[in-house]
C-alpha positions in Angstrom: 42.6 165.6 -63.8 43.1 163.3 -60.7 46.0 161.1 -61.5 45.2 159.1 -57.9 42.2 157.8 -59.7 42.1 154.7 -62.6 41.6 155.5 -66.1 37.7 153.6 -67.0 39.9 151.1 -69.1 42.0 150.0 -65.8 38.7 149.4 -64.4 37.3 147.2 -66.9 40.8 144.8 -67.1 40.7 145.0 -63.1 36.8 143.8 -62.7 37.7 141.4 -65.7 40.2 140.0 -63.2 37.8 139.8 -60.6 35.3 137.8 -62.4 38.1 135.4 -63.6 38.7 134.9 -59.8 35.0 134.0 -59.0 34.9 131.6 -61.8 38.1 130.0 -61.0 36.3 128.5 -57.8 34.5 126.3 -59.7 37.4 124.8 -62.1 40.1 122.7 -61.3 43.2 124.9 -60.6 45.8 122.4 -61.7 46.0 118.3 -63.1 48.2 115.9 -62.6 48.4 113.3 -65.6 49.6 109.9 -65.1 50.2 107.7 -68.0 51.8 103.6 -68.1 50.9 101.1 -70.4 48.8 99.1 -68.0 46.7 102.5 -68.1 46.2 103.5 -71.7 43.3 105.9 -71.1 45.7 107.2 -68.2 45.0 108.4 -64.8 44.4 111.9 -63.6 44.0 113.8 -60.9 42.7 117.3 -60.6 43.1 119.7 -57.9 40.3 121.6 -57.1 39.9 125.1 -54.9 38.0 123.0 -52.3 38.8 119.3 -52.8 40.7 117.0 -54.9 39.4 114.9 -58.2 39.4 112.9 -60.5 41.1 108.9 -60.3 42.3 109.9 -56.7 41.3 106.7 -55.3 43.2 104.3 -58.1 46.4 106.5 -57.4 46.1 106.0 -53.8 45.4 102.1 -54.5 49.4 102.5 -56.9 50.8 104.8 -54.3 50.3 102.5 -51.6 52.6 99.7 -53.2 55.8 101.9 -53.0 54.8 103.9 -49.4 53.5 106.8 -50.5 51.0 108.3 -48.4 47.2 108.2 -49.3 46.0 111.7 -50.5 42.8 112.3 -49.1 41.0 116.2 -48.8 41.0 116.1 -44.8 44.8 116.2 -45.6 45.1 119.4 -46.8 44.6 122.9 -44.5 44.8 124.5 -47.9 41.7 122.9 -49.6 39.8 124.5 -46.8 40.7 128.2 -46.7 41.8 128.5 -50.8 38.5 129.2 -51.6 38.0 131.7 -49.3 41.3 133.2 -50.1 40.6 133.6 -54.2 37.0 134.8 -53.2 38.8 137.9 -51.1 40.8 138.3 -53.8 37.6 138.3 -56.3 36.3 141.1 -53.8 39.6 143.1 -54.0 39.7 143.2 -57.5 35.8 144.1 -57.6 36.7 146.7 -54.9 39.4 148.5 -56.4 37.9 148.6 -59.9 34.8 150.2 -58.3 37.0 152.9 -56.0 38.9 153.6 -58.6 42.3 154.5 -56.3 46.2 153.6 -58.3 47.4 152.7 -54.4 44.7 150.0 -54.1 45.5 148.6 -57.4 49.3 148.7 -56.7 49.0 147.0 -53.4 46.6 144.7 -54.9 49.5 143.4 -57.4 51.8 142.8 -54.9 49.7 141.0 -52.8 48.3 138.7 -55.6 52.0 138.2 -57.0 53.2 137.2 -53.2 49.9 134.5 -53.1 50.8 133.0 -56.3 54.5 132.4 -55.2 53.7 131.3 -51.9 51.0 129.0 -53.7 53.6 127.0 -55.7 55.9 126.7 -53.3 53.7 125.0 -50.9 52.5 123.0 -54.1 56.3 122.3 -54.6 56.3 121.5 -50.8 53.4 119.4 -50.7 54.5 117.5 -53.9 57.9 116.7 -52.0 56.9 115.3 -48.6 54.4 112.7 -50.8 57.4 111.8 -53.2 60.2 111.5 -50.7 58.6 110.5 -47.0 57.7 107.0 -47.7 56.8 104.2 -45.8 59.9 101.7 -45.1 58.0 98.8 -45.2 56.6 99.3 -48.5 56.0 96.2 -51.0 58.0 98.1 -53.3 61.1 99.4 -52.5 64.1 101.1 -55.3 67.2 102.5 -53.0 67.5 105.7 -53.4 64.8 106.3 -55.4 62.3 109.2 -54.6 58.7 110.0 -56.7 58.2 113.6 -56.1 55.8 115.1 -59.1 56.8 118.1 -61.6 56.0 120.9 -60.4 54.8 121.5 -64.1 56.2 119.7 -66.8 56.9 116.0 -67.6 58.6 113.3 -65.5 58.8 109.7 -65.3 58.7 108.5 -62.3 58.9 104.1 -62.7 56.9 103.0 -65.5 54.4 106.4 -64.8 55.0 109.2 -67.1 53.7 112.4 -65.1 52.4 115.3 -66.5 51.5 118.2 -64.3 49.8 121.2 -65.7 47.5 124.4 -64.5 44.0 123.8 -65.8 41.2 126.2 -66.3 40.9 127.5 -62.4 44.5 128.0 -62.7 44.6 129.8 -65.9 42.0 132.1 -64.9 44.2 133.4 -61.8 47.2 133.7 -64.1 45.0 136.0 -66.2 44.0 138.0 -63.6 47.3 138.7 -62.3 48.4 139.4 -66.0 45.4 142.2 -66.4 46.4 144.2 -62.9 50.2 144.1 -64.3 48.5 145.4 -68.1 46.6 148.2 -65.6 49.5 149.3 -64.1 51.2 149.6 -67.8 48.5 151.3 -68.8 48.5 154.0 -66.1 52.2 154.6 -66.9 51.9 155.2 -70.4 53.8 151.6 -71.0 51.5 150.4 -73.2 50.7 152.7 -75.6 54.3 151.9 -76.3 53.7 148.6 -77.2 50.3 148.3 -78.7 47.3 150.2 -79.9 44.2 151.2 -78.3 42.2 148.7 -80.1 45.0 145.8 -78.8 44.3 147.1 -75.5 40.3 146.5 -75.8 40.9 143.1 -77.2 42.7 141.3 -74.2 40.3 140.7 -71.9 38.1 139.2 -74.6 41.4 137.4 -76.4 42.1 136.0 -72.5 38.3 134.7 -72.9 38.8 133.1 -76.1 41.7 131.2 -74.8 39.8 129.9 -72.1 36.8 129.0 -74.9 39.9 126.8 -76.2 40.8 124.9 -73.5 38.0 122.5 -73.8 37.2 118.5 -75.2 36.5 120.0 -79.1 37.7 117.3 -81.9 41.7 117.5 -82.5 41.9 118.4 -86.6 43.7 114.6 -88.3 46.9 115.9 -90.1 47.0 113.3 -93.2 50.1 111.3 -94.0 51.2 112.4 -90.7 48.8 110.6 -87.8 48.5 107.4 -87.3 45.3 104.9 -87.0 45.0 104.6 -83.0 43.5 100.7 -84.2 45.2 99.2 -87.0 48.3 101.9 -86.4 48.4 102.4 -90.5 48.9 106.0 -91.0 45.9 108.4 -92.2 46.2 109.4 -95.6 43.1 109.4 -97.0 40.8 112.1 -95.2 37.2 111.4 -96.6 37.3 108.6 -94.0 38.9 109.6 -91.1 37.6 109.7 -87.7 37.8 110.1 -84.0 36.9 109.8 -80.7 37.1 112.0 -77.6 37.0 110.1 -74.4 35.5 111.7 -70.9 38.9 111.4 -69.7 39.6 114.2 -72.6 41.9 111.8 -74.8 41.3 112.0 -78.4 41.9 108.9 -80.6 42.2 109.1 -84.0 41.2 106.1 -87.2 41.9 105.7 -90.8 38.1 104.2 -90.9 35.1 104.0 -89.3 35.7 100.0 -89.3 38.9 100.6 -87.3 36.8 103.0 -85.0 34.4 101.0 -84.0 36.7 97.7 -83.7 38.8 99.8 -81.4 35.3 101.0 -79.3 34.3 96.8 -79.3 38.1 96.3 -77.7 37.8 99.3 -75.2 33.8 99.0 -74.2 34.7 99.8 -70.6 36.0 103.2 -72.0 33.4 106.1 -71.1 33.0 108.0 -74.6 32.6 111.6 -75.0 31.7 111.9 -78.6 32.3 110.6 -81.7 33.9 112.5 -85.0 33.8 111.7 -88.7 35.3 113.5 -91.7 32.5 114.7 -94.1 33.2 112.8 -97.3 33.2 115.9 -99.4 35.3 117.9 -97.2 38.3 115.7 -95.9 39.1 118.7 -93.6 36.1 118.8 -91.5 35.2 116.9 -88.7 31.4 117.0 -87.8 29.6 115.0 -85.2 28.7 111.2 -86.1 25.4 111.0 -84.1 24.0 113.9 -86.6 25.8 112.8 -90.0 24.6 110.6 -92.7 25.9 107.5 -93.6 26.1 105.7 -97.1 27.9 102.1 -97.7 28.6 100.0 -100.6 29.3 96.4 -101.3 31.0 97.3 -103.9 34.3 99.3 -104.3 32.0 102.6 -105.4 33.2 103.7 -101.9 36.4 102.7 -101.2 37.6 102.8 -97.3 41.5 102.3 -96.5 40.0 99.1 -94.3 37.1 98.2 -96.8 34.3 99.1 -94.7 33.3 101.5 -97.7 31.5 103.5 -95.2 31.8 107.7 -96.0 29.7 110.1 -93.8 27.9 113.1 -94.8 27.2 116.2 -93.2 24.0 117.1 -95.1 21.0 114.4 -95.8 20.8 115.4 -99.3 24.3 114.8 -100.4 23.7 111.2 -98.2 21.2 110.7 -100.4 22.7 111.6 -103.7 25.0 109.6 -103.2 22.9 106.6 -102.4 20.8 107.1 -105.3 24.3 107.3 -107.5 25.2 104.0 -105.6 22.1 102.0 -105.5 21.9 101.7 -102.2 20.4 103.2 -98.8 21.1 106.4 -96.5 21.8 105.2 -92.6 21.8 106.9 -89.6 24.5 107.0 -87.0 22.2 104.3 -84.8 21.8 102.1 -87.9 25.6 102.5 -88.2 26.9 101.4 -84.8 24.1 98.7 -84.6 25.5 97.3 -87.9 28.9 97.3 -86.5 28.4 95.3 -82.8 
């Protein structure tokens, strides 16, 4: 047996790492999320292999009040060879899962460790010269007081609380460093001692599955718990509660439909993502509200927390049960929001 060579499952986590690499060029690697009151949908930037994105140009409009310099993508050497850097590491990976050789594999974890620590420290770097070298002659001006970013984490800096996170680019290169250190446990009888074969063929796809779960899905309600984000009663009676996910990724929850579409008539300038209703006969399940059903009484047959008496249905035959038990007619979700402007 040639113990210079990878065993077939070291392969498969190492090309696994190699295709998280490729797709990580086209994700943002890491976000920056600005919230104030004057901003409730928040501001956020996202940091992309090959340019920066998101609400760059409304930051740089804040940032110039207290001297901070504009961010633009010219400004940063890194936004230029990063994507040329994670695709040679994409061909490494490829590479030494093909040739099969434990030196390669060794070599290429120490390399990959060394450019992700040299990577946050010139994040950390870059974050610092914005936050402390400031223009003098800035409209706003606190003594002493700097506005450097977290490098992750949470940090108020004025009236902004910052959030600054990986996102799915950077989550992919995190998981590809994890599967070459899982290869090298594996060819060292590590770990066996922790897990089980079958653990071992589940990673890669468990890794997928996380990534499946960072995405703009409907947040579950938790009764008695969350409050209305209109009327701020809290929700406590799931047949009609209901949200909405906006294209910023913010999720906004409501006791009724009433209260969700008052809050959509006070926030029109808000770009929607999609829109959620509890299923009146399961209080635990949110299903989309441009393919449910819609039933509402004048009477108190259906009685809404906000007396819209609207409930939602997930099938059209229990919509229309339920109209025929109340007299009245099934709507659809356009009949719905026309009702409602």
């Amino acid at each position: 047996m040639n113990t210079s060579k990878l065993s077939l499952k070291s392969k498969i986590l190492v090309a696994f790492g190699g295709l998280m690499l490729a797709l990580a060029l086209f994700f943002p690697l890491w976000r920056i999320d600005f919230e104030a009151p004057q901003y409730p949908e928040g501001l956020r930037m996202f940091i992309y292999p090959h340019k920066m994105g998101g609400d760059v140009q409304i930051i740089n409009g804040l940032n110039h009040y207290i001297g901070m310099k504009t961010i633009h993508d010219d400004s940063f050497v890194e936004l230029k060879i990063l994507p040329y850097l994670i695709g040679g590491f994409s061909v490494f990976f490829f590479l030494t899962a093909f040739l099969g050789g434990k030196k390669a594999l060794y070599t290429l974890t120490l390399v990959f460790i060394l450019f992700g620590i040299a990577s946050m420290i010139d994040f950390w770097h870059w974050e610092y010269q914005y936050g402390h070298e400031l223009d003098p002659n800035a409209a706003i001006k606190v003594p002493g007081a700097t506005y450097q970013p977290p490098l992750i984490g949470y940090k108020l800096l004025l009236n902004f609380g910052v959030l600054s996170l990986p996102d799915v680019g950077g989550i992919m290169l995190v998981i590809a460093g994890l599967v070459l250190v899982i290869a090298i446990m594996l060819e060292n009888n590590l770990l066996n001692r922790f897990m089980g074969k079958k653990m071992m063929l589940i990673l890669p796809f468990s890794a997928m599955f996380f990534l499946a779960c960072v995405s703009s899905g409907p947040e579950s309600i938790t009764l008695n718990k969350d409050n209305c984000a209109y009327c701020k009663m809290t929700i406590s009676d799931g047949r009609f509660g209901c949200e909405i996910i906006t294209e910023k990724g913010r999720t906004y929850k409501f006791d009724d439909i009433e209260c969700m579409f008052a809050y959509l008539k006070q926030n029109q300038s808000t770009p929607i993502q999609s829109h959620w209703v509890h299923n009146y006969l399961d209080k635990s399940n949110l299903i989309p509200a441009e393919k449910s059903y819609y039933v509402t009484t004048t009477t108190k047959a259906i009685s809404s927390p906000m007396g819209g008496n609207t409930a939602a249905f997930k099938n059209k035959s229990d919509a229309e049960s339920a109209a025929s038990k109340y007299n009245t007619q099934v709507q659809t979700w356009e009949q719905i929001a026309a009702s409602k402007k």
